[in-house]
C-alpha positions in Angstrom: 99.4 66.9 108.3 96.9 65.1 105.7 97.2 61.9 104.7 96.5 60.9 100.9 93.2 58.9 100.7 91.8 57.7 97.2 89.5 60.0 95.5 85.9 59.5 96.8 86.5 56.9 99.7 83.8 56.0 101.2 85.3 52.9 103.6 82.8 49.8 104.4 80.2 52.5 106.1 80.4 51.0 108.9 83.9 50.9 110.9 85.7 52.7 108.5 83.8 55.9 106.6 84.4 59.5 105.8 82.5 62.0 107.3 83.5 66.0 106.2 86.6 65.0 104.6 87.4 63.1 107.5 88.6 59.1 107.7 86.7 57.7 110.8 88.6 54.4 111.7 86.5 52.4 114.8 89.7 51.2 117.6 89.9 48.0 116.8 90.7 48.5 113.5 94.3 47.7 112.4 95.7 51.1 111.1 99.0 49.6 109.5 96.6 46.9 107.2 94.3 50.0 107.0 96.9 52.1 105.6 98.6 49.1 103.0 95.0 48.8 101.6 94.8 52.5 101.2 97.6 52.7 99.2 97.5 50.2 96.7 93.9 51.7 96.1 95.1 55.3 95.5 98.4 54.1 93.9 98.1 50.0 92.9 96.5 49.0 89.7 98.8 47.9 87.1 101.7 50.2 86.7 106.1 50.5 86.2 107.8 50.3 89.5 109.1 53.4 90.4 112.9 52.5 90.5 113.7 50.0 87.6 109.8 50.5 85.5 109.1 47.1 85.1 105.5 46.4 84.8 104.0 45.0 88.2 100.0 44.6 89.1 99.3 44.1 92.9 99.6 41.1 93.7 103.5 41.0 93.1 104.1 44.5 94.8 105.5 45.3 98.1 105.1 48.3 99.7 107.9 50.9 99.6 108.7 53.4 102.5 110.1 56.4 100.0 111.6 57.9 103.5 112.5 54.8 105.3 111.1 53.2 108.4 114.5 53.1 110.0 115.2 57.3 109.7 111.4 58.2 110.9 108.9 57.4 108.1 106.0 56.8 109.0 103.7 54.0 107.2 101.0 56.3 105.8 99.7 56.5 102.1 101.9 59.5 101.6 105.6 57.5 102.4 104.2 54.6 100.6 104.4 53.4 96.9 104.1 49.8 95.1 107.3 48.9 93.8 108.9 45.3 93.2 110.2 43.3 95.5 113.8 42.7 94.0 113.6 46.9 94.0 112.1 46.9 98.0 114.8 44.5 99.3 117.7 46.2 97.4 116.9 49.8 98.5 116.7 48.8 102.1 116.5 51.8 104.5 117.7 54.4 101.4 115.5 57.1 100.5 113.6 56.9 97.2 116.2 60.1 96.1 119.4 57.9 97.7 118.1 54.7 96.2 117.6 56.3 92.7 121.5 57.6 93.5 122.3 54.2 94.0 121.1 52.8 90.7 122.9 55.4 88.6 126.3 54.5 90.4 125.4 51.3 90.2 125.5 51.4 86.3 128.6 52.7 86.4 130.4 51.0 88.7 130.5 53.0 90.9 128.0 51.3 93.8 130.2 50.3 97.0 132.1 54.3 96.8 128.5 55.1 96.8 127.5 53.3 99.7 130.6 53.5 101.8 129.7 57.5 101.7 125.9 57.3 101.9 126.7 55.2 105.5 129.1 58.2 106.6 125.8 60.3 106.1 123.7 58.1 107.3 125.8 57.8 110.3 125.8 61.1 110.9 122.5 61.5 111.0 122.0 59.2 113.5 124.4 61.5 115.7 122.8 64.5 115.2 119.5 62.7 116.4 118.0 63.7 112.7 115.1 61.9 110.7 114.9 61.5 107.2 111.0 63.2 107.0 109.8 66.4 106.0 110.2 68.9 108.3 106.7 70.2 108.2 105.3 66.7 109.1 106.6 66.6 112.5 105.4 68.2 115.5 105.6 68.2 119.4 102.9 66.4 121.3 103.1 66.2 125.3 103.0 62.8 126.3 100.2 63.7 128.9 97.9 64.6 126.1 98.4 61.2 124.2 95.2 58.6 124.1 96.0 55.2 125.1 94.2 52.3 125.6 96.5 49.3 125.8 98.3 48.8 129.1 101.3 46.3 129.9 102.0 45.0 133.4 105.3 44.3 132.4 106.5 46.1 128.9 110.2 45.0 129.5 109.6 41.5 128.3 108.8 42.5 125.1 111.3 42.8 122.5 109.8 45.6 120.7 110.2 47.6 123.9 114.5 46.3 124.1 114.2 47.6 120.5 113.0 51.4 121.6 115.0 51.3 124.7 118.0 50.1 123.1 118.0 52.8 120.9 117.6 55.3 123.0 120.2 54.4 125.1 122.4 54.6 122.0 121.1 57.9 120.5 119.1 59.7 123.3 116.6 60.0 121.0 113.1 57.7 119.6 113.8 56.0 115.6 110.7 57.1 114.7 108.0 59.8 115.9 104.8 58.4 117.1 101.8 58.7 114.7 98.6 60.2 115.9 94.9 60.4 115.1 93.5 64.3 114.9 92.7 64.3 118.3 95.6 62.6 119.8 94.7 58.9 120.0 97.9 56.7 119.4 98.2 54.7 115.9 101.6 53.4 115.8 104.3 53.9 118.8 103.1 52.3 121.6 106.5 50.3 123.0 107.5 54.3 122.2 104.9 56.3 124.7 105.3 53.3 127.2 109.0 53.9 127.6 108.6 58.0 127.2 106.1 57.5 130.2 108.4 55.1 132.6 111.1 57.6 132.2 109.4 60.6 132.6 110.1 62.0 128.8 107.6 65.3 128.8 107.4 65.4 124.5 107.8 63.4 122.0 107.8 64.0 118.2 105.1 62.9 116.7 103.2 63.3 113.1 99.7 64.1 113.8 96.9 62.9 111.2 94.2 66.1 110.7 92.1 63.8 108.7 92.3 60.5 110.5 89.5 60.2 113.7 89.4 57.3 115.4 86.1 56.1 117.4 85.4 54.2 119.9 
């Protein structure tokens, strides 16, 4: 897929640029802060939240996932959006759709029948081992073809890695899909790969970046 950049980007020139429409990030540059900077470029400025259109500039936004972090989305400039905080905190791990849902019933009462049925489905997908993502995001990347430079003697005392593990165990399947560079270098997943890799897990789902290169 292609991720949003601002309109004629051109990066520091030095460890980030963009080459034939492409955003060259050097390793050791943080893609999460990379990404948060990104958006409130393309999307900040002085604007109405997108949920109860107050009037917000960027230094009192937060950073919305409209398909939440804990059902797959990814944090790229297309699942991102300045919102409020108050807005952020109350929408929690809803979709922008279900939060916008929410708000309505929540006008008329009607909030807690709301959300006693939005965790049945919510439950549900969990079961059925289902993110909350476009379809045509996703792919299926062998693990043996994913770049990795960070190793860990012992992942297991890390609590990120219980966190993956855990929830696995629970769901036989990963929260979220890794996130890849064109080329297969890893951006976000790692505690993800590492346990795919202990336990022999061939493919994982993954959203691959066609404009995002990463250089070493």
């Amino acid at each position: 897929m292609i991720m949003d950049l601002p309109k004629n980007y051109l990066g520091n020139g030095r460890d980030i640029f963009v080459e034939n429409n492409i955003l060259k990030i050097h390793k050791n540059v943080p893609f999460r802060k990379l990404v948060y900077e990104l958006t409130y470029e393309l999307k900040g400025g002085k604007h109405k939240c997108l949920y109860c259109n107050s009037i917000i500039s960027n230094n009192k936004a937060s950073l919305d996932h409209l398909y939440p972090q804990d059902f797959g989305g990814p944090t790229i400039t297309n699942n991102l959006l300045p919102c409020c905080l108050k807005c952020n905190n109350e929408k929690s791990n809803m979709t922008a759709k279900e939060y916008k849902n929410f708000l309505v019933a929540k006008k008329i009462g009607q909030q807690k029948g709301y959300l006693k049925t939005l965790q049945k489905r919510k439950d549900n997908l969990r079961i059925s081992n289902r993110y909350q993502i476009p379809d045509e995001w996703l792919c299926e990347y062998g693990i043996s073809n994913i770049l990795v430079l960070m190793q860990l003697d012992n992942p297991e005392s890390y609590s990120k890695y219980h966190k993956v593990r855990d929830f696995y165990k629970k769901y036989g399947y990963f929260q979220k899909p890794i996130l890849l560079d064109r080329n297969g270098f890893l951006l976000d997943g790692f505690y993800t790969v590492l346990y795919a890799k202990k336990h022999k897990i061939p493919f994982l789902k993954a959203i691959k970046l066609d404009n995002v290169e990463v250089f070493f």
